[in-house]
C-alpha positions as CSV (number, residue, x, y, z in Angstrom):
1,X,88.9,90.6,112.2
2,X,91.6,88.6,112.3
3,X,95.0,89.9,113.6
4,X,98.5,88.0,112.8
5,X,100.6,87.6,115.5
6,X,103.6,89.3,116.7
7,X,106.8,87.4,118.3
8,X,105.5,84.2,117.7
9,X,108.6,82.4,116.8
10,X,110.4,83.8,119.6
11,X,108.0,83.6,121.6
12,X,107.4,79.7,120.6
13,X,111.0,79.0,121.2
14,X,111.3,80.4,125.1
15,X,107.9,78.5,125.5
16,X,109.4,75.1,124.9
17,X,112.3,75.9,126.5
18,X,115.3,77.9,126.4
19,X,118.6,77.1,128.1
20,X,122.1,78.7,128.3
21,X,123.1,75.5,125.9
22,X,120.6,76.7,123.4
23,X,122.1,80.1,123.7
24,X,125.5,79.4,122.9
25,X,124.0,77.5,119.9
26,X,122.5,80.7,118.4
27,X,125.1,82.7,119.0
28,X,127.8,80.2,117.3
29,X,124.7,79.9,114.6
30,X,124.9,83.5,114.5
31,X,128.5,84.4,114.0
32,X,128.9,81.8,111.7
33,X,125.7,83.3,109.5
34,X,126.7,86.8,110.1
35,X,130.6,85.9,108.4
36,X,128.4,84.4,105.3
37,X,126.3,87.8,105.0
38,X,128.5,90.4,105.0
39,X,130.5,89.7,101.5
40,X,126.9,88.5,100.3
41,X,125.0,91.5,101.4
42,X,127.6,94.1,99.6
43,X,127.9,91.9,96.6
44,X,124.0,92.2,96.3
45,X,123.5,95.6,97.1
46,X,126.3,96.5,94.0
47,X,124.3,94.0,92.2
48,X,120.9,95.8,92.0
49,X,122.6,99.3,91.3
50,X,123.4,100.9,94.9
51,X,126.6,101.2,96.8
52,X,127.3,98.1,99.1
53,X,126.5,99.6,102.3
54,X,122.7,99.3,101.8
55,X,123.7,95.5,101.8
56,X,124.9,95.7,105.3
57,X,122.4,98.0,106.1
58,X,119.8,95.7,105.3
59,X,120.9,92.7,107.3
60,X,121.5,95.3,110.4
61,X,117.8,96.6,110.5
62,X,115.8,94.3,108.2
63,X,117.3,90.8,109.4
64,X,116.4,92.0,113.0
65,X,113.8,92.7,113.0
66,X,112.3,90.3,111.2
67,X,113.9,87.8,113.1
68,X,112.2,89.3,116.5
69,X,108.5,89.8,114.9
70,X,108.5,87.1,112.6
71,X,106.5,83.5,112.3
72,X,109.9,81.2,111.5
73,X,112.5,80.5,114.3
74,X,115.0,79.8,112.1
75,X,114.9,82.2,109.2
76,X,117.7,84.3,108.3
77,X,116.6,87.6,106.5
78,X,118.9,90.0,104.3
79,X,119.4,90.5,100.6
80,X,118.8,88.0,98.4
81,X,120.0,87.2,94.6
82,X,116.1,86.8,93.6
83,X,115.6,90.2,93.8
84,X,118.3,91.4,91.6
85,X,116.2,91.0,88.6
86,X,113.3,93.0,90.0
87,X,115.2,95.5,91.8
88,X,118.1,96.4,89.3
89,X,115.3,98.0,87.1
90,X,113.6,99.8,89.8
91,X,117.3,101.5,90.7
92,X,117.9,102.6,86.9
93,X,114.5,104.2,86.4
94,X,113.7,105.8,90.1
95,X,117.4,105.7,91.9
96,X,118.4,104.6,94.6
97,X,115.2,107.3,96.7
98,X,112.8,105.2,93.9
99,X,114.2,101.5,94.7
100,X,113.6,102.5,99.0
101,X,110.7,104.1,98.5
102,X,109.3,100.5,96.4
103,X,110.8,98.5,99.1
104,X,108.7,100.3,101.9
105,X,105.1,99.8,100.0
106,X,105.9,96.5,99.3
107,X,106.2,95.9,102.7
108,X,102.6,97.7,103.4
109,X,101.5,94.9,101.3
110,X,103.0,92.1,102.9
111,X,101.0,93.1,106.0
112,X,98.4,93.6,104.1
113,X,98.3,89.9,103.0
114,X,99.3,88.7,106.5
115,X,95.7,90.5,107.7
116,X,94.1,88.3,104.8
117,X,95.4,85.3,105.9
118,X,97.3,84.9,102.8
119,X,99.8,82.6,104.2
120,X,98.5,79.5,103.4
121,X,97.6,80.6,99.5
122,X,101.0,80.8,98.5
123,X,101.2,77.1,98.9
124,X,99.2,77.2,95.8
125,X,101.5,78.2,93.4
126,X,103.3,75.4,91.6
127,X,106.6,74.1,91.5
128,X,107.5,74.4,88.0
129,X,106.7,78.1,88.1
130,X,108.9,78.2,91.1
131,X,111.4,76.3,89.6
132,X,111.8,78.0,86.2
133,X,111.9,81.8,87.6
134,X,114.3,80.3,90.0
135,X,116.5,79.2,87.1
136,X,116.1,82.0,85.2
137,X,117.0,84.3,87.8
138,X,120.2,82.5,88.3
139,X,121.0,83.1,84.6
140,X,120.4,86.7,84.6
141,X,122.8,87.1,87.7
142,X,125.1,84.9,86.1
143,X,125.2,87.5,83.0
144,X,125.4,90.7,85.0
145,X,128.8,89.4,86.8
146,X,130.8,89.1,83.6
147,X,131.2,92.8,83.4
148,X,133.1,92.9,86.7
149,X,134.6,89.4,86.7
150,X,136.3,90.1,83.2
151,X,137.0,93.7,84.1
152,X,134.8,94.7,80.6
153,X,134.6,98.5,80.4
154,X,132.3,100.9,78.8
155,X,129.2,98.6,79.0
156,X,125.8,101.1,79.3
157,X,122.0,99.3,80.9
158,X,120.7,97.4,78.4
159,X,116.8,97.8,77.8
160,X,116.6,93.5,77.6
161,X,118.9,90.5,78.3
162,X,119.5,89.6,74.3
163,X,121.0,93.5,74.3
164,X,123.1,92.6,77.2
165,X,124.7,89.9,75.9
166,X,125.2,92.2,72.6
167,X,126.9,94.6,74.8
168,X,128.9,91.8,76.4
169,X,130.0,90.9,73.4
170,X,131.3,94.1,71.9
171,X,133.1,94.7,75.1
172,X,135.2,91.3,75.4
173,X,137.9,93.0,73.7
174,X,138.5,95.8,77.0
175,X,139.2,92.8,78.7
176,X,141.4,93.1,82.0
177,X,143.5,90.2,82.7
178,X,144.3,91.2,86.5
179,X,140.6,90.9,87.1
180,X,139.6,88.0,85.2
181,X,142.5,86.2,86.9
182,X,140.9,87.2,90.4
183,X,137.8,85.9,89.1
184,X,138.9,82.2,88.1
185,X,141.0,82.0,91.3
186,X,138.1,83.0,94.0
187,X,136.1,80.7,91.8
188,X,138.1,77.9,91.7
189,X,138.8,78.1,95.5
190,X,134.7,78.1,96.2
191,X,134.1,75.3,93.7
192,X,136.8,73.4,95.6
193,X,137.4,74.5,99.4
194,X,133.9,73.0,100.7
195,X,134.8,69.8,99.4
196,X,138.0,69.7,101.8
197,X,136.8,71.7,104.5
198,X,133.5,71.7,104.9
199,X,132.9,73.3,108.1
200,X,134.8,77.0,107.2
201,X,132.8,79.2,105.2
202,X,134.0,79.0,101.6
203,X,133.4,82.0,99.9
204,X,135.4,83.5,103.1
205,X,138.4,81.7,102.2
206,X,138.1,82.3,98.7
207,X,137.0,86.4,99.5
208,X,140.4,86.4,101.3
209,X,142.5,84.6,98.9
210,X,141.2,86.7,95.8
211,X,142.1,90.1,97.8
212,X,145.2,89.0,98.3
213,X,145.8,87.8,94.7
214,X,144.5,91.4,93.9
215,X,146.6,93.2,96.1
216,X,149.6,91.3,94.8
217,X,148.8,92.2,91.0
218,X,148.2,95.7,91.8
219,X,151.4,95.8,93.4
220,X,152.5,94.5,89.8
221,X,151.1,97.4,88.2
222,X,148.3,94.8,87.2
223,X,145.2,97.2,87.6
224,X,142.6,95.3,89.6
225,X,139.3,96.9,90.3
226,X,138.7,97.3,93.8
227,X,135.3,98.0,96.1
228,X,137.0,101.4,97.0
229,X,138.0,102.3,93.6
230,X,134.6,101.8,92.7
231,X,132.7,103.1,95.5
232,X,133.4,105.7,98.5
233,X,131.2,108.2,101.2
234,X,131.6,111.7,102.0
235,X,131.9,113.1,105.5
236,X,132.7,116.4,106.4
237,X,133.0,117.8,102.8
238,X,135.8,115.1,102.3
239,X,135.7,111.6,100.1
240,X,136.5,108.0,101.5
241,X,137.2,105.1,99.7
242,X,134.9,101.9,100.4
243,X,131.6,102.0,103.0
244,X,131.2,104.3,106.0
245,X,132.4,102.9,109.3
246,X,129.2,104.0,111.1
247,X,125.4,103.5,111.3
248,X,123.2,104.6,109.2
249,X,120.4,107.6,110.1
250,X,117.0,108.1,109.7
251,X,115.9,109.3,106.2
252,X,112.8,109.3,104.9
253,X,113.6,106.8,100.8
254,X,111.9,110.4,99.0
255,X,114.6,112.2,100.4
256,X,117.2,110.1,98.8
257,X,118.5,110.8,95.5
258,X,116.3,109.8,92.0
259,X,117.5,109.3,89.1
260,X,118.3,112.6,88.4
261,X,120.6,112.9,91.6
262,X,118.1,114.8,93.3
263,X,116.0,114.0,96.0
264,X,112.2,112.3,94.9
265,X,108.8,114.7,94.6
266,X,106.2,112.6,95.9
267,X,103.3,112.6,93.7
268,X,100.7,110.0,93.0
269,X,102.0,109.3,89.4
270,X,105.1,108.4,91.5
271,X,103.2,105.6,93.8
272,X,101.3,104.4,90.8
273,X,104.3,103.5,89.0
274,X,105.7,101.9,91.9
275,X,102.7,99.8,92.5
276,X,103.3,97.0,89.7
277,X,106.8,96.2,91.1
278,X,106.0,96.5,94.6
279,X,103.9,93.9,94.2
280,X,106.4,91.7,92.6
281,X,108.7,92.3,95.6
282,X,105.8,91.6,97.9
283,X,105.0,88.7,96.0
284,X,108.7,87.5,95.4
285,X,109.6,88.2,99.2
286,X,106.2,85.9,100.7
287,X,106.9,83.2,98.2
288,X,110.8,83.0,99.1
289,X,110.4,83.7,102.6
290,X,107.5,80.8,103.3
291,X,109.3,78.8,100.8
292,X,112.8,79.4,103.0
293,X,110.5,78.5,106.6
294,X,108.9,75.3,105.1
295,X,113.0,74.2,104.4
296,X,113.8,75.0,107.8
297,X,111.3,73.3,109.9
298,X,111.8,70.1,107.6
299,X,114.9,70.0,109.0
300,X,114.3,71.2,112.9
301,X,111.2,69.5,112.8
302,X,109.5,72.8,113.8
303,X,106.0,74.2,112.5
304,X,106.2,78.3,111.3
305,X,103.2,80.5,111.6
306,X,103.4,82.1,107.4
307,X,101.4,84.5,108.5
308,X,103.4,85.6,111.0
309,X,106.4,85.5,109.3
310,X,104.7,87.9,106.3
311,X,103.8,90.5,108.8
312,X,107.4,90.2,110.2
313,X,108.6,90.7,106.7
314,X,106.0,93.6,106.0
315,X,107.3,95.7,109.3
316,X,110.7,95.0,107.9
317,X,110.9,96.2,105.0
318,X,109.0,99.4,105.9
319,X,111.8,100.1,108.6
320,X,114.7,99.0,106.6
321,X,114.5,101.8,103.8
322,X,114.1,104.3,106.6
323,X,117.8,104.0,107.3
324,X,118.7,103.1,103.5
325,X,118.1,99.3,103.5
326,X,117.0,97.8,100.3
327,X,114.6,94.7,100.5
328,X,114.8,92.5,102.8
329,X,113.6,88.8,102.3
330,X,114.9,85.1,103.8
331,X,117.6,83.6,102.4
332,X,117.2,79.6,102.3
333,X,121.0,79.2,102.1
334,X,121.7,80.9,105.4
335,X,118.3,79.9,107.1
336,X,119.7,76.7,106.2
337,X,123.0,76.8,107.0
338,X,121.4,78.5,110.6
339,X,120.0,75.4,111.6
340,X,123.2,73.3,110.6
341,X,125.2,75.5,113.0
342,X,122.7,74.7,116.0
343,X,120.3,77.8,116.0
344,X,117.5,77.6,118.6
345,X,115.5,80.5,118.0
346,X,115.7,83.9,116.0
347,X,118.0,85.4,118.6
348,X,120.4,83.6,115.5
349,X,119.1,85.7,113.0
350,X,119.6,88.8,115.7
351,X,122.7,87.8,116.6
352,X,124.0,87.3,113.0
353,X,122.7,91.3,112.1
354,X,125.6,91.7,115.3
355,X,128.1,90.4,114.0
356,X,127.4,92.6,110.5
357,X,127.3,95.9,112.9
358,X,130.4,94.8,114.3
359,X,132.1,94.4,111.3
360,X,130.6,97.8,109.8
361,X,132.1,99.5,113.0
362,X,135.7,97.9,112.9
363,X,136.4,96.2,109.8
364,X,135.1,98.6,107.3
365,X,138.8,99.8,105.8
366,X,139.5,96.3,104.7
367,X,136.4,95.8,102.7
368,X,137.5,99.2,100.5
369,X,140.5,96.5,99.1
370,X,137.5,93.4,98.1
371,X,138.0,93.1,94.0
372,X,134.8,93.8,92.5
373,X,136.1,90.8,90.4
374,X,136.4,88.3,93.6
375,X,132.5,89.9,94.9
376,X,131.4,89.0,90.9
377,X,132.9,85.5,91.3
378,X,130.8,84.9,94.8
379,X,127.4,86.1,93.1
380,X,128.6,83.4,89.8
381,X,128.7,80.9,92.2
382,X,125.3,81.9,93.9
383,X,123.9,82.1,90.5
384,X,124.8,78.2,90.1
385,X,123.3,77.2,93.0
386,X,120.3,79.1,92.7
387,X,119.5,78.4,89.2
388,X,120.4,74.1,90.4
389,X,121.1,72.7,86.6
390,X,121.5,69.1,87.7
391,X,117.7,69.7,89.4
392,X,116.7,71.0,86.5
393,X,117.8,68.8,83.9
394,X,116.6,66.0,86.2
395,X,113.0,67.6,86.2
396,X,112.7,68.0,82.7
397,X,113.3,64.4,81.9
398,X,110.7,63.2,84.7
399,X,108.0,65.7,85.1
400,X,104.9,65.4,82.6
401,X,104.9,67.5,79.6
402,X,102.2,69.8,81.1
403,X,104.7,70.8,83.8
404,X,107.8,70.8,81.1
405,X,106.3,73.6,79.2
406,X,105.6,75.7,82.3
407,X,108.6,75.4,83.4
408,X,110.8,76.3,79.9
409,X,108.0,79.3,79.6
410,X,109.0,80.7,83.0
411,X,112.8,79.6,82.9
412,X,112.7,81.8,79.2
413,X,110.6,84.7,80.2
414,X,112.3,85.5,83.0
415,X,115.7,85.8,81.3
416,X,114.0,87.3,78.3
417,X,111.7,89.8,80.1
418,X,111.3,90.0,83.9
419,X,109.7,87.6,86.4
420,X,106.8,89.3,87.1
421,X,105.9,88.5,83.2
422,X,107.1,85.1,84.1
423,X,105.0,84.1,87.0
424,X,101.9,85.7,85.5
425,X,102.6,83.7,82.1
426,X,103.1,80.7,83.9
427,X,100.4,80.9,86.5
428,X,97.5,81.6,83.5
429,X,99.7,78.4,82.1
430,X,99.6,76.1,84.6
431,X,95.9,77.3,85.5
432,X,94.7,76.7,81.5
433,X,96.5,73.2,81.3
434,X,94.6,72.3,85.1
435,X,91.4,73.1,83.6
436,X,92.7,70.9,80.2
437,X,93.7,67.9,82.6
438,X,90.6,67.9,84.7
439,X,88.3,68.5,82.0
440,X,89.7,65.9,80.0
441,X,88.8,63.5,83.5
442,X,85.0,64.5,83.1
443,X,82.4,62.6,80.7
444,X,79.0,61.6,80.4
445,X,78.3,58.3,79.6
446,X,75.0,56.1,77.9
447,X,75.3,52.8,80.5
448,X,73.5,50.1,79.4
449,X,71.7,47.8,81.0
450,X,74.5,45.1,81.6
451,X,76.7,47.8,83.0
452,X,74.9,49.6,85.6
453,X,73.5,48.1,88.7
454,X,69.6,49.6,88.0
455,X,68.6,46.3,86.7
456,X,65.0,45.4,84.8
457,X,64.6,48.6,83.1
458,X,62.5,48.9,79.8
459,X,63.8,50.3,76.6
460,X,62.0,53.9,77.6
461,X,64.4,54.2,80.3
462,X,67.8,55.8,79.7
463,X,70.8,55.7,82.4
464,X,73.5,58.2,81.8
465,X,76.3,58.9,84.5
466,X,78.2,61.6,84.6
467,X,81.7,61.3,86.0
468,X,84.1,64.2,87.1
469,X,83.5,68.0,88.4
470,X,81.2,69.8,86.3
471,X,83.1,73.0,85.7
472,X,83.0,75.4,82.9
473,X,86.1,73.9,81.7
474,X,84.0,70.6,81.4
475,X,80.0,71.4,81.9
476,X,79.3,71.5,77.4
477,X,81.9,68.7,76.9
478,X,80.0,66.4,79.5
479,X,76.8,67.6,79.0
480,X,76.8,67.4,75.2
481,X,76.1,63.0,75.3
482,X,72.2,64.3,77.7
483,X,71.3,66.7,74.2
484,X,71.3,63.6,71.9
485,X,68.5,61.6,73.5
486,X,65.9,59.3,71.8
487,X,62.4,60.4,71.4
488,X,61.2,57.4,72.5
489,X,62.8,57.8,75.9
490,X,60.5,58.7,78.6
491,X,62.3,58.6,82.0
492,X,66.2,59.2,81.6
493,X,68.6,58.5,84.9
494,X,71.3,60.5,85.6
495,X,74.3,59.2,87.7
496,X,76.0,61.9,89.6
497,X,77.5,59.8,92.3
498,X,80.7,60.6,91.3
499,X,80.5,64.6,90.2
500,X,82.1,66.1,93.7
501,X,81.1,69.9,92.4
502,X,79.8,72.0,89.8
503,X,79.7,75.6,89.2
504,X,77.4,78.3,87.5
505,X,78.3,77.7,84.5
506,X,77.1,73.7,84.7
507,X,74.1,74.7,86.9
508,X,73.5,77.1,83.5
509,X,74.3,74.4,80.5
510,X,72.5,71.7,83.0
511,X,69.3,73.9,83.1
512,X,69.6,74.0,79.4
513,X,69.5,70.4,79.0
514,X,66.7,69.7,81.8
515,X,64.3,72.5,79.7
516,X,64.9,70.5,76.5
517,X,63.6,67.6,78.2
518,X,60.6,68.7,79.9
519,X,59.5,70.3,76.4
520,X,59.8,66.8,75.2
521,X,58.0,65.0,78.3
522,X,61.1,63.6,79.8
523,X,61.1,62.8,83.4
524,X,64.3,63.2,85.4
525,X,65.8,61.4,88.0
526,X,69.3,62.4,89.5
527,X,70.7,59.8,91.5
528,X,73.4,59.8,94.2
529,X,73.9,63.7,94.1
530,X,76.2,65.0,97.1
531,X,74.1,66.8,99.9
532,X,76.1,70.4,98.6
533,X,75.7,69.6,94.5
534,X,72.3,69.1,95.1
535,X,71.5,72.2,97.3
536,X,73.0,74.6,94.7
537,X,70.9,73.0,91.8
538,X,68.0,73.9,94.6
539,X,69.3,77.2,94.5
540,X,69.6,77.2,91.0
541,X,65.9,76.1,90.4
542,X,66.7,72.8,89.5
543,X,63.4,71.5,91.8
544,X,61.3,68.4,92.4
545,X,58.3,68.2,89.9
546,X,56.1,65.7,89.6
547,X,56.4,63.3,86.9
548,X,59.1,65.7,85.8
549,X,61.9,66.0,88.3
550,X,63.0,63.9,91.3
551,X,66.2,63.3,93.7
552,X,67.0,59.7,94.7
553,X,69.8,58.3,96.9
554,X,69.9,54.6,95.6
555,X,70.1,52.7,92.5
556,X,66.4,50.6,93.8
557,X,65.1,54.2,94.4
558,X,65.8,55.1,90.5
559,X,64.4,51.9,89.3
560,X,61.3,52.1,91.5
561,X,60.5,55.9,90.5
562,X,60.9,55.5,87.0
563,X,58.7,52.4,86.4
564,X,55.7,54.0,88.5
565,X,56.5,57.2,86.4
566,X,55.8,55.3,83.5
567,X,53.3,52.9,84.4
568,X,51.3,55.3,86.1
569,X,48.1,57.0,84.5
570,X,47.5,60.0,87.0
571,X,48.8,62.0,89.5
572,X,48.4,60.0,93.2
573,X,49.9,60.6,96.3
574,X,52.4,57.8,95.7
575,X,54.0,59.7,93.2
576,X,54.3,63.2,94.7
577,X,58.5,63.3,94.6
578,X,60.3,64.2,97.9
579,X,63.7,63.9,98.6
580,X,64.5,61.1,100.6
C-alpha cells in the first residue's frame, strides 16, 4: 500500500541545504506574505457568509500546517476567492456549524486521494475548463461586492446569479455615497500604487488610505459602514465591536451554530448532503493547490511531491474547522509573491501564519474601523485578476473552436449555476469533443496496388489499412469500409501498423467483421499489429486458423501467405500459420 509522505517539502529544503541567509529570506518572505493575508483572509471569510475572524483563523492553523506537512516548499495556504462560490451556499443552508463541518470531510478526502496517488490525475483536466470556472468565479465575486462597495441596503440571498443582479438592481436607489466613495478611492489607489511602488504591498496602502477616507466622512456625519459596525464577539456576557483579540479554542464544527442558530444534530441525512459539496471543495482545493505548486517551482526551479502536498492539505483542513477555520487551500498570488520575496522553504508559509497571530493579538482594535466598502473594493480587484480578461479574450481568439466552446460553457455555467455544474459540464464536454477529434483521425482504407508496398498481388487479394486507435468512439466508423468486400476476394490484408490500441468495443465490432468473412471463405491476414494489440485480440479469440487467420510482421510476409493461401490445394505443413 502506498503511503504519501509527510514533511517532504521541509524536509527537501534542510536536505539541500539551509543556512542562516536562507532563514532571513523566509522570514522577510514571511512577513511580507503575512501583511498580504490578513485584509485578504477577513475580506474572504465575510465573503462566504461568516464573521472575518475565521479568515485569520484559517491562515493561523490551516496555512501551518500545511506548510509543515505539505509536498510544495513554497506554497502559501489560507482562504482563497475560488471558494467563495462553493462555500457561500454551504453557509446559507447549514451555517457557519454546516460550512466547518464540509470543510473537515473534504479534507478526509483529500487524503483520501493522496492514498490513491491521485496527484498526478489532476494534471488531466484541461485548461479551458480551468480557465472558464476561473473566469467565472471572478464574476460572481465581482457581483457579490457591489452590495458593500455601494453601501446597497436591504438586499436578501438570491436563489441564482440572474436574481442577484435583479436584486442589485432594485437596490441601486439605497445607495450610500460615503461608501461608494471609499470604494472608488481604495480602488483607484490599488489599480495605481503598484505601478509606482512596486515593492509595498498595495492593497495595504490602499486598506489604509480608504480607513482613513472613512474615518474622515464619518467624522462628517457621512455614514460609512465599518467591520465593527457590521461585525463584533461576546466575552463575559458583554458585546465588542470587530474580531476577538485572542485564539481561537477547540470546538468540535457540529457544535457551532446551523442555520437555525443552534448548534448541528449529527445525522447521516446531514453527512449525505454534505458529500456533493465536499467533494467540490476537495476537488477545487487539489486542482488550485497543485495548480498553485506547478507555478511555484517554475519559478524556483524546484520539483513538488502533489501527493504530498494533498495529504498536507487533507490534515489541514480537518484541523482548521476544529478551531473555526474555514477551508483552507494555496493561494497562487501569495505562493507567488513568496518566492519573489526570497522564501526558501515552508518555514515562509509558517512564518507568515506568525505574523497573522501577531496581528490577531495586538492589532485587532484597528481592524473593527476597516470599511466593509474598502475590504469589497480589495475582493473587486482580486476578482479582476482572478477572472484575467486580457488572458481570456486572448484565448478565445487563438484557441480552436473545440476548446472555445468549453471554455464559454464553463465561464457561463459557473456564473449561471455553480462550478461544480461547470466542471462536470465541461469535463463530459471536453471528453465528447476528444472522442469527436480522435475519431475523426481514424479510417480504414481500400489501398491499391500502386499505393501499398505488397507488390504482385492478384485481383483476389484485398489490402485494407486501418489507421488511428480503434475505440468505441471510432471501431463502426473504421470498420464499416472491411463490411463491403467483393465476393470475389479471397484473401484480404489488413494493415494495422499504425492502430497503437483498441478496446472492447473494436475487439467486439472486429469479431463481427472477421465472422462475416469466414462464413464467406475469406482468409485473413493482419499485418504489423503491436505486440499488446495483438495479445488482447488473443484474448479476445481472434486466433491463428488455418487458411483462415494468420499474424505477419512484414509486408513480404503478407504477400508470401496470401499467394500460397490461394494457390494452395490442401492443408500441408507449409501452411500451418504461426506467429512469427
Amino acid at each position: 500500500m502506498y503511503i504519501p509522505p509527510l514533511f517532504s517539502a521541509l524536509r527537501e529544503a534542510f536536505a539541500s541545504g539551509y543556512s542562516i541567509k536562507t532563514l532571513r529570506g523566509d522570514l522577510s518572505a514571511g512577513l511580507t506574505i503575512g501583511i498580504i493575508a490578513i485584509p485578504l483572509a477577513m475580506a474572504l471569510a465575510i465573503a462566504v457568509g461568516v464573521p472575518p475572524q475565521h479568515g485569520l483563523y484559517t491562515v493561523l492553523i490551516g496555512g501551518s500546517v500545511i506548510a509543515l506537512l505539505g509536498g510544495s516548499r513554497f506554497n502559501v495556504s489560507g482562504p482563497t476567492a475560488a471558494f467563495v462560490v462553493i462555500l457561500l451556499p454551504i453557509t446559507q443552508q447549514f451555517g457557519v456549524g454546516g460550512l466547518l463541518l464540509c470543510t473537515a470531510m473534504a479534507g478526509v478526502i483529500l487524503i483520501s486521494m493522496a492514498f490513491l496517488r491521485a496527484g498526478a490525475l489532476l494534471q488531466f483536466i484541461p485548461y479551458p475548463v480551468t480557465l472558464g470556472f476561473t473566469a467565472g468565479i471572478g464574476v460572481v465575486i465581482a457581483t457579490l461586492q457591489i452590495k458593500d462597495a455601494f453601501g446597497l441596503e436591504n438586499i436578501e440571498p438570491a436563489a441564482n446569479y440572474v436574481e442577484q443582479l435583479g436584486a442589485l438592481v432594485n437596490a441601486l436607489p439605497s445607495i450610500h455615497m460615503g461608501d461608494t466613495v471609499v470604494a472608488a478611492v481604495t480602488l483607484a489607489v490599488l489599480i495605481i500604487w503598484p505601478r509606482f511602488v512596486p515593492k509595498i504591498p498595495g492593497h495595504l496602502v490602499a486598506l489604509t488610505v480608504g480607513s482613513f477616507i472613512g474615518l474622515a466622512l464619518n467624522n462628517a456625519d457621512i455614514a460609512v459602514a465599518t467591520l465593527g459596525d457590521r461585525f463584533s464577539y461576546t466575552v463575559d456576557g458583554i458585546e465588542h465591536p470587530g474580531i476577538p483579540p485572542f485564539l481561537p479554542s477547540f470546538l468540535w464544527p457540529w457544535e457551532l451554530p446551523g442555520p437555525d442558530g443552534q448548534p448541528l444534530v449529527l445525522s447521516f441525512e446531514l453527512f449525505r448532503q454534505l458529500l456533493a459539496p465536499a467533494f467540490a471543495i476537495a476537488m477545487l482545493g487539489a486542482i488550485e493547490s497543485l495548480l498553485c505548486a506547478v507555478v511555484a517551482d517554475g519559478m524556483a526551479n524546484t520539483k513538488h511531491d502533489p501527493n504530498g502536498e494533498l495529504l498536507g492539505q487533507g490534515i489541514g483542513n480537518i484541523l482548521a474547522p476544529m478551531f473555526g477555520g474555514i477551508t483552507a487551500t494555496a493561494a497562487i498570488a501569495r505562493s507567488a509573491a513568496n518566492v519573489r520575496a526570497g522564501a526558501y522553504s515552508p518555514i515562509a508559509a509558517i512564518t507568515h501564519a506568525g505574523v497573522v497571530l501577531l496581528a490577531m493579538l495586538f492589532l485587532a482594535p484597528l481592524f473593527s474601523h476597516l470599511p466593509m466598502a474598502a475590504l469589497a473594493a480589495l475582493l473587486l480587484m482580486v476578482a479582476w485578476n482572478m477572472s484575467e480578461p486580457k488572458h481570456v479574450i486572448h484565448t478565445l481568439r487563438i484557441a480552436p473552436r473545440n476548446d472555445v466552446l468549453i471554455l464559454l460553457t464553463c465561464l457561463s455555467l459557473t456564473v449561471l449555476f455553480d462550478m461544480v455544474l461547470a466542471v462536470g459540464v465541461g469535463l463530459l464536454l471536453a471528453a465528447g469533443l476528444f472522442i469527436k477529434s480522435m475519431s475523426d483521425l481514424t479510417d480504414t482504407a481500400t489501398v491499391d496496388s500502386q499505393q501499398h508496398d505488397i507488390p504482385d498481388l492478384p485481383n483476389s487479394v484485398a489490402v485494407y489499412a486501418i489507421r488511428g486507435p480503434l475505440f468505441f468512439g471510432a471501431a463502426e466508423k473504421a470498420l464499416s469500409v472491411l463490411r463491403k468486400f467483393n465476393p470475389e476476394i479471397r484473401v484480404a490484408i489488413i494493415d494495422m501498423r499504425a492502430v497503437p490500441m483498441l478496446d472492447m468495443t473494436a475487439l467486439a465490432a472486429l469479431s463481427n467483421v472477421l465472422n462475416d468473412y469466414q462464413k464467406n471463405d475469406i482468409g485473413i491476414i493482419f499485418l504489423g499489429t503491436s505486440a499488446k494489440v495483438r495479445h488482447e485480440m488473443r484474448r479476445a479469440g481472434i486466433r491463428l486458423a488455418n487458411h483462415k487467420l494468420s499474424y505477419v510482421n512484414s509486408p513480404s510476409m503478407a504477400q508470401a501467405r496470401a499467394l500460397r493461401w490461394l494457390y494452395s490445394t490442401h492443408n500441408t505443413e507449409d501452411l500451418i500459420d504461426t506467429a512469427p
